[in-house]
PyMOL CGO cylinders between C-alpha atoms (Angstrom):
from pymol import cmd
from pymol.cgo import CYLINDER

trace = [
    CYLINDER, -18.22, 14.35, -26.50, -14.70, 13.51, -25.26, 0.3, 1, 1, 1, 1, 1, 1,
    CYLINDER, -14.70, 13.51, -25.26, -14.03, 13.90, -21.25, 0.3, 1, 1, 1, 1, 1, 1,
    CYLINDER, -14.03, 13.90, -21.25, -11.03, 15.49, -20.40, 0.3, 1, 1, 1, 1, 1, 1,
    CYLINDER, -11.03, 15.49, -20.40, -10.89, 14.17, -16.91, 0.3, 1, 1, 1, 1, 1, 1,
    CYLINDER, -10.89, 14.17, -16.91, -8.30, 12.15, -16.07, 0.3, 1, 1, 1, 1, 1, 1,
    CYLINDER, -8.30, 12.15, -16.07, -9.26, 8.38, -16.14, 0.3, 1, 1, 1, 1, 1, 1,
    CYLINDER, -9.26, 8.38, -16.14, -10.54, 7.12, -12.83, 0.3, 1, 1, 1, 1, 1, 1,
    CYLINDER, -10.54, 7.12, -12.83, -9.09, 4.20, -11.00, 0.3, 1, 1, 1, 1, 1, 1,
    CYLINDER, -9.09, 4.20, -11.00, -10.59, 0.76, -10.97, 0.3, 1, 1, 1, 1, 1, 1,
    CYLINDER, -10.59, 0.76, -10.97, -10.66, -0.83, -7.92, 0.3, 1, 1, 1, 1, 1, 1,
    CYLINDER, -10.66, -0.83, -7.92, -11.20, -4.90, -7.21, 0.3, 1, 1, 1, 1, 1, 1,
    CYLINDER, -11.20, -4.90, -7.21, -10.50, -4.65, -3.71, 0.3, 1, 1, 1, 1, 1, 1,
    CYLINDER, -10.50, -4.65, -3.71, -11.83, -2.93, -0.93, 0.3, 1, 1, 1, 1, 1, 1,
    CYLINDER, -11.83, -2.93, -0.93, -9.32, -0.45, 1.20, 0.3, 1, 1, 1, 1, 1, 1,
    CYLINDER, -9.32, -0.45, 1.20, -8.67, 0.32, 4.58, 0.3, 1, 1, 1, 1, 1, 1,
    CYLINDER, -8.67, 0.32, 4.58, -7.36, 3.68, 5.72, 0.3, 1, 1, 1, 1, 1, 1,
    CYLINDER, -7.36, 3.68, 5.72, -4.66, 2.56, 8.38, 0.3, 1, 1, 1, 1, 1, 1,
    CYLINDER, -4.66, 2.56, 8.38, -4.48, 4.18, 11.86, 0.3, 1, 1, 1, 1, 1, 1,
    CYLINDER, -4.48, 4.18, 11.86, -1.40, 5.11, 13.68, 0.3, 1, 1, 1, 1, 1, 1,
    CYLINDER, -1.40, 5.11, 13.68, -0.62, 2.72, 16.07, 0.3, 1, 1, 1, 1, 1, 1,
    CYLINDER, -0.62, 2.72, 16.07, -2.32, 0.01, 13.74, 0.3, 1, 1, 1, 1, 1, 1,
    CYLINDER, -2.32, 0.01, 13.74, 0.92, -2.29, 13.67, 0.3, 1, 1, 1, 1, 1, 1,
    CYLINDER, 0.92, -2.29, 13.67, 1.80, -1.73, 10.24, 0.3, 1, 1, 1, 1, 1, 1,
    CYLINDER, 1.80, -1.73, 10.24, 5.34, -0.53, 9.50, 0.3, 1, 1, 1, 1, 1, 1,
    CYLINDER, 5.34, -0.53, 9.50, 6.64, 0.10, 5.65, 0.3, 1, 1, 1, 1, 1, 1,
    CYLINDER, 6.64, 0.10, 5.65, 9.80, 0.84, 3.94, 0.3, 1, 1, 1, 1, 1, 1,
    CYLINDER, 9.80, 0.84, 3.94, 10.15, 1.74, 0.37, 0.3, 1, 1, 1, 1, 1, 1,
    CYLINDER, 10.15, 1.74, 0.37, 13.49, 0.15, -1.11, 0.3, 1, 1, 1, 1, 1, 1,
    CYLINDER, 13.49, 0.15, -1.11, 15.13, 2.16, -3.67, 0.3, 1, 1, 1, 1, 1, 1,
    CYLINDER, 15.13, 2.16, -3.67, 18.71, 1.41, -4.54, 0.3, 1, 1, 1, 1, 1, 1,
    CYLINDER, 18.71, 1.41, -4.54, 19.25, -0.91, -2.22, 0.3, 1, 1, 1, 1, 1, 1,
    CYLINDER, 19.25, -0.91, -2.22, 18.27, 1.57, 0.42, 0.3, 1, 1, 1, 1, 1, 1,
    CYLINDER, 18.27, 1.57, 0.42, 15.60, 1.38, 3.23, 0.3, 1, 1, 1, 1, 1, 1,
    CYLINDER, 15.60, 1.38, 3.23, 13.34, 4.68, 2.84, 0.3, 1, 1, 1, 1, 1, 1,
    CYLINDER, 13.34, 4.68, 2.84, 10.99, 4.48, 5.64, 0.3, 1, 1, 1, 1, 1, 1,
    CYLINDER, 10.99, 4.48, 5.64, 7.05, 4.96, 5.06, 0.3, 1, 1, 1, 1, 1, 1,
    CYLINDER, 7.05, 4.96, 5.06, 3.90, 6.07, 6.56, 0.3, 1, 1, 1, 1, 1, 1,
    CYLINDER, 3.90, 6.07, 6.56, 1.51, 3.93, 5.87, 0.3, 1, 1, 1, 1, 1, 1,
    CYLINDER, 1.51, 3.93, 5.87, -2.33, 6.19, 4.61, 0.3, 1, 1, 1, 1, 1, 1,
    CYLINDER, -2.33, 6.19, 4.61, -4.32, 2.46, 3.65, 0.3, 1, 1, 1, 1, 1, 1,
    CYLINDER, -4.32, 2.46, 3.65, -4.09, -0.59, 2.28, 0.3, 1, 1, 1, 1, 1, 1,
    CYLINDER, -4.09, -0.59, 2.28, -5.99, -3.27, 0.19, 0.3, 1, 1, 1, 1, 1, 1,
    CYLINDER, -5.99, -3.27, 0.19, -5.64, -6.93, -0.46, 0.3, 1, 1, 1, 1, 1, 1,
    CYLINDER, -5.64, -6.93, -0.46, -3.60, -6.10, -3.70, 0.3, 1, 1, 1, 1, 1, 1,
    CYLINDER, -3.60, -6.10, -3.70, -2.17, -2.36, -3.14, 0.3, 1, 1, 1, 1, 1, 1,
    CYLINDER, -2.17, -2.36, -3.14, -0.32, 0.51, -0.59, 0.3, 1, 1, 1, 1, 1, 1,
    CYLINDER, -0.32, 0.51, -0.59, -0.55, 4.40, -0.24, 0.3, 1, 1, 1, 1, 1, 1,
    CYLINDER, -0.55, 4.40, -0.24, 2.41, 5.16, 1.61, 0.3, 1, 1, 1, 1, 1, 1,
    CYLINDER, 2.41, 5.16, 1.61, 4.39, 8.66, 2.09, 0.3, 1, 1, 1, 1, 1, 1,
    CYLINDER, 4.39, 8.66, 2.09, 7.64, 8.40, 2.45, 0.3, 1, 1, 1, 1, 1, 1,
    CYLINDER, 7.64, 8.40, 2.45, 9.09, 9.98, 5.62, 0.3, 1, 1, 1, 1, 1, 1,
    CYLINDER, 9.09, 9.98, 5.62, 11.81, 11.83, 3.95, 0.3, 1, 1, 1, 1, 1, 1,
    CYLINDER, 11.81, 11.83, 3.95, 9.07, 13.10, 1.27, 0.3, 1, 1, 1, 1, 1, 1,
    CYLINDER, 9.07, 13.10, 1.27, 8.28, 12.71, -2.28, 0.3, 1, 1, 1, 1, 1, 1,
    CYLINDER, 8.28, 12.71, -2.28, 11.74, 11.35, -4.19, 0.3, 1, 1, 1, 1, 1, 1,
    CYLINDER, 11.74, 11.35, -4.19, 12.05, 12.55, -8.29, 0.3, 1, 1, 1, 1, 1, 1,
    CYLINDER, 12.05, 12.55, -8.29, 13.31, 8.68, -8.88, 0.3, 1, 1, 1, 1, 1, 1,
    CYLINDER, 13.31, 8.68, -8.88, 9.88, 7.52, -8.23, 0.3, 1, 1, 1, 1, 1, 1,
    CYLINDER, 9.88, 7.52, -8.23, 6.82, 8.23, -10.44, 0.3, 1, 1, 1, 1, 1, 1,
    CYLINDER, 6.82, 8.23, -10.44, 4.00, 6.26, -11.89, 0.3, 1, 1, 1, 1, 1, 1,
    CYLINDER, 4.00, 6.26, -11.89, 4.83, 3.12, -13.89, 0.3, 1, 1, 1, 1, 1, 1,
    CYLINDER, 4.83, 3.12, -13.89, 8.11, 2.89, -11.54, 0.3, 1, 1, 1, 1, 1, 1,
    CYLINDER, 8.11, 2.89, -11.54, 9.38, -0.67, -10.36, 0.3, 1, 1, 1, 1, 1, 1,
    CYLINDER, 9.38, -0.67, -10.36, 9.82, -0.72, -6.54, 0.3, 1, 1, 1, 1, 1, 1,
    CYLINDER, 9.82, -0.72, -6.54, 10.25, -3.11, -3.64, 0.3, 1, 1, 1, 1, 1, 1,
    CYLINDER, 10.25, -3.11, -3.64, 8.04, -2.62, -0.99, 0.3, 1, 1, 1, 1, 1, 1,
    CYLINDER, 8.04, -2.62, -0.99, 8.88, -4.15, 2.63, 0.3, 1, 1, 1, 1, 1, 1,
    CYLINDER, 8.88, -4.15, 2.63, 6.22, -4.20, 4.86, 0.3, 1, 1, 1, 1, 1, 1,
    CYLINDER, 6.22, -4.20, 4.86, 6.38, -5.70, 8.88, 0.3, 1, 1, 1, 1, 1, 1,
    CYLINDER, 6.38, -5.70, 8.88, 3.01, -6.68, 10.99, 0.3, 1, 1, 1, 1, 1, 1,
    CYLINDER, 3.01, -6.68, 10.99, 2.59, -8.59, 13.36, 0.3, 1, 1, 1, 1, 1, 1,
    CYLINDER, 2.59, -8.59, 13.36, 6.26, -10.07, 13.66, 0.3, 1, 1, 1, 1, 1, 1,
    CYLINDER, 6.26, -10.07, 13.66, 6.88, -10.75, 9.88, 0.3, 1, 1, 1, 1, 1, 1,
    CYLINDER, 6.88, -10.75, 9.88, 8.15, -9.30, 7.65, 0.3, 1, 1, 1, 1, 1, 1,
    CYLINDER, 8.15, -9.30, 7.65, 7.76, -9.33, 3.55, 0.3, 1, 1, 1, 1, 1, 1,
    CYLINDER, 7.76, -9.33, 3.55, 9.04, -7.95, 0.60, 0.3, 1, 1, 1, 1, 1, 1,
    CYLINDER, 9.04, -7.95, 0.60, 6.96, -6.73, -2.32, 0.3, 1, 1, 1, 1, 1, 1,
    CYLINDER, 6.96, -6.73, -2.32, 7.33, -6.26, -5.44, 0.3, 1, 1, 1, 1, 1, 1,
    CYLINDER, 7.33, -6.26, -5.44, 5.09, -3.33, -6.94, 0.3, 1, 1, 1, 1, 1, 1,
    CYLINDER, 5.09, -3.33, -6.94, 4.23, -0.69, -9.77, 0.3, 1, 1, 1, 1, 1, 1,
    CYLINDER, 4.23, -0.69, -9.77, 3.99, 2.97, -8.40, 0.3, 1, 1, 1, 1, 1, 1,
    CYLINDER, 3.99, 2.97, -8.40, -0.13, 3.63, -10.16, 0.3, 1, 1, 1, 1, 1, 1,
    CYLINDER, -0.13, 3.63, -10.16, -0.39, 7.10, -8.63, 0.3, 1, 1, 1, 1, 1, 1,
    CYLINDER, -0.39, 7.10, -8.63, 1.56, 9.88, -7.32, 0.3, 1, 1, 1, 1, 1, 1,
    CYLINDER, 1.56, 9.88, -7.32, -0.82, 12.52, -5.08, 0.3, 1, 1, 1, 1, 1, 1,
    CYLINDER, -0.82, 12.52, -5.08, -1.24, 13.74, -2.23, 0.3, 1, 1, 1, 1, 1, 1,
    CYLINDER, -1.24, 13.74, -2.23, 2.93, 13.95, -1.41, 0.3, 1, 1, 1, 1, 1, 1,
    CYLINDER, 2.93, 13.95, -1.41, 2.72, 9.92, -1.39, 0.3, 1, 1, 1, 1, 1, 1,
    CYLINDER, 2.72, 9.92, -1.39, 2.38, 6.97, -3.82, 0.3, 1, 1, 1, 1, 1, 1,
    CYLINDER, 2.38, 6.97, -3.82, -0.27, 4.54, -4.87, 0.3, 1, 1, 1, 1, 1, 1,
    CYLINDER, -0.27, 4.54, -4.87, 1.74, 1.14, -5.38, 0.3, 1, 1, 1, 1, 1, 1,
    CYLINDER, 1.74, 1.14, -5.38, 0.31, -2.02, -6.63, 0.3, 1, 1, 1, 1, 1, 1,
    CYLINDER, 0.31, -2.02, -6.63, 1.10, -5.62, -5.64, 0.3, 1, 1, 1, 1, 1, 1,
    CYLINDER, 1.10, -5.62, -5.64, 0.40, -7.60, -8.80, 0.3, 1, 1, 1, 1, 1, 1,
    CYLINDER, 0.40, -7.60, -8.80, 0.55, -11.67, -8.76, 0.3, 1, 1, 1, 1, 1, 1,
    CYLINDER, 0.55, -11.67, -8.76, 3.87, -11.68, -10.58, 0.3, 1, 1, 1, 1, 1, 1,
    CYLINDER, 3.87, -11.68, -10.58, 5.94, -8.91, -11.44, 0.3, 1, 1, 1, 1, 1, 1,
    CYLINDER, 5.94, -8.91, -11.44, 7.62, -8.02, -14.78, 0.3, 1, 1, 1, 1, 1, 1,
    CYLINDER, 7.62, -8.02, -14.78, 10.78, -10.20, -13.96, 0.3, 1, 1, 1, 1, 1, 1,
    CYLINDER, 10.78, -10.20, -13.96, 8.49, -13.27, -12.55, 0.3, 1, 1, 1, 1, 1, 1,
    CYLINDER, 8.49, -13.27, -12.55, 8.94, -13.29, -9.18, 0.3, 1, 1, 1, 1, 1, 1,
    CYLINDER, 8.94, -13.29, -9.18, 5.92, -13.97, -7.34, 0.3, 1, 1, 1, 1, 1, 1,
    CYLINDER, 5.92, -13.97, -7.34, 4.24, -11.49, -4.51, 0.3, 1, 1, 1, 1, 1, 1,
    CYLINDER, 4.24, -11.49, -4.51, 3.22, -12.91, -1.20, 0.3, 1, 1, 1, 1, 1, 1,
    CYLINDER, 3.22, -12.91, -1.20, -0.23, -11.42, -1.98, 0.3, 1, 1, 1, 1, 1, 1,
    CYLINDER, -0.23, -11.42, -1.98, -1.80, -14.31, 0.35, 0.3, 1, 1, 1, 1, 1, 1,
    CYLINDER, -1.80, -14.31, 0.35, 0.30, -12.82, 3.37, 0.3, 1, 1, 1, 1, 1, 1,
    CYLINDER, 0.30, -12.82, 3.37, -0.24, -9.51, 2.20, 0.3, 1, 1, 1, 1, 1, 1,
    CYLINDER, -0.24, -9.51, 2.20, -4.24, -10.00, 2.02, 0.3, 1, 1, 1, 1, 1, 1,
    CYLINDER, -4.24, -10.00, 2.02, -4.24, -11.25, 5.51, 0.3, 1, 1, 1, 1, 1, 1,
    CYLINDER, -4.24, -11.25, 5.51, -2.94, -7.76, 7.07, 0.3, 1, 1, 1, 1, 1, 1,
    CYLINDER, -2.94, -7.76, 7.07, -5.75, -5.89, 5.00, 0.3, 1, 1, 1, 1, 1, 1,
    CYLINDER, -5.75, -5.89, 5.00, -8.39, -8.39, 6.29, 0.3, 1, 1, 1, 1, 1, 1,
    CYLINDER, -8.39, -8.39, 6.29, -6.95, -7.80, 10.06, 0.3, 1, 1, 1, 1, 1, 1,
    CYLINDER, -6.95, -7.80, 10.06, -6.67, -4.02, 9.32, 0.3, 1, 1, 1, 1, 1, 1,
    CYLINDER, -6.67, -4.02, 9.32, -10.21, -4.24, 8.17, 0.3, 1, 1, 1, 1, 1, 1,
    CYLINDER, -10.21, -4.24, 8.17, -11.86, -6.20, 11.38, 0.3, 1, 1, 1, 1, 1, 1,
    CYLINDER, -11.86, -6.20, 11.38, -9.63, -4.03, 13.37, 0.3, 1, 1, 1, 1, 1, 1,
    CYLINDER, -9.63, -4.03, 13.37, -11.54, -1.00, 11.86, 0.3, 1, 1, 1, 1, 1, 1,
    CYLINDER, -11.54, -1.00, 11.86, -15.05, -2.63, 12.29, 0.3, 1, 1, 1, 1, 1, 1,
    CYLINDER, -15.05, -2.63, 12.29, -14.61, -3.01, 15.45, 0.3, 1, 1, 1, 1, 1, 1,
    CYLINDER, -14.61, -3.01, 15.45, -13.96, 0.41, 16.11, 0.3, 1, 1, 1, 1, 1, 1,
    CYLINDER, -13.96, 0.41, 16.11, -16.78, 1.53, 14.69, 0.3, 1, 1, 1, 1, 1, 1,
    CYLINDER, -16.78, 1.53, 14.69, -18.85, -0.66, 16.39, 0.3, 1, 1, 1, 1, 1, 1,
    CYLINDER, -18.85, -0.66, 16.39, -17.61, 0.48, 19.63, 0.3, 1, 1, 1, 1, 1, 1,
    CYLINDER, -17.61, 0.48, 19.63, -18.11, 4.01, 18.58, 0.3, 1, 1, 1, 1, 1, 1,
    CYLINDER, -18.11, 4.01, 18.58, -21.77, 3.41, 17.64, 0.3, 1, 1, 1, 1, 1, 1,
    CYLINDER, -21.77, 3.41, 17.64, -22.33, 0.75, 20.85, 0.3, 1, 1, 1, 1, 1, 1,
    CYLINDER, -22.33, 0.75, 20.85, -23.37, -2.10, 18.80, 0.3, 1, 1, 1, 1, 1, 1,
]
cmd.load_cgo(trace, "trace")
């Protein structure tokens, strides 16, 4: 018997839901334009962000979009695929190499997810007074 649930997503990496205050700022760039971001969590290969302004009819799954993102004193640009569109933000993935060839600083990028992700350990260490 057929499902008629929508596919579910398949995940390599593991993601981080990203506090306020983490650090972590994020604009979306869409026609040249700087549409700041909120930030909901982050991966080694992927964003959910929400755009400040809300949801924008330009962008919807399969969409090409730069993504600039700023921790810790740099600053990089990404180039992404919106995946998913829920929740009033969007699931964007990072891949190697986009469509046109240029390559993603996914090395950079994977960095800020592993901080993220000790940051958030640590935390819940301190909550459970390991």
């Amino acid at each position: 018997m057929a499902s008629t649930r929508p596919e579910q997503e398949q995940r390599v990496t593991f993601r981080v839901a990203v506090r306020a205050g983490s650090g972590i700022d994020a604009y979306v760039v869409l026609a040249g334009k700087k549409l700041a971001a909120k930030v909901g969590d982050i991966s080694a290969e992927g964003i959910f962000v929400k755009l400040d302004r809300g949801a924008i009819a330009a962008l919807k799954p399969d969409s090409k979009v730069d993504v600039e993102v700023a921790f810790d004193g740099e600053i990089m640009v990404l180039h992404g695929v919106i995946r998913s569109e829920h929740a009033g933000g969007y699931g964007i993935h990072f891949p190697a190499r986009d469509r046109a060839g240029r390559a993603n600083p996914l090395a950079k990028f994977e960095r800020i997810s592993a901080s993220l992700q000790r940051s958030s350990l640590s935390q819940r260490l301190k909550i459970l007074k390991l």
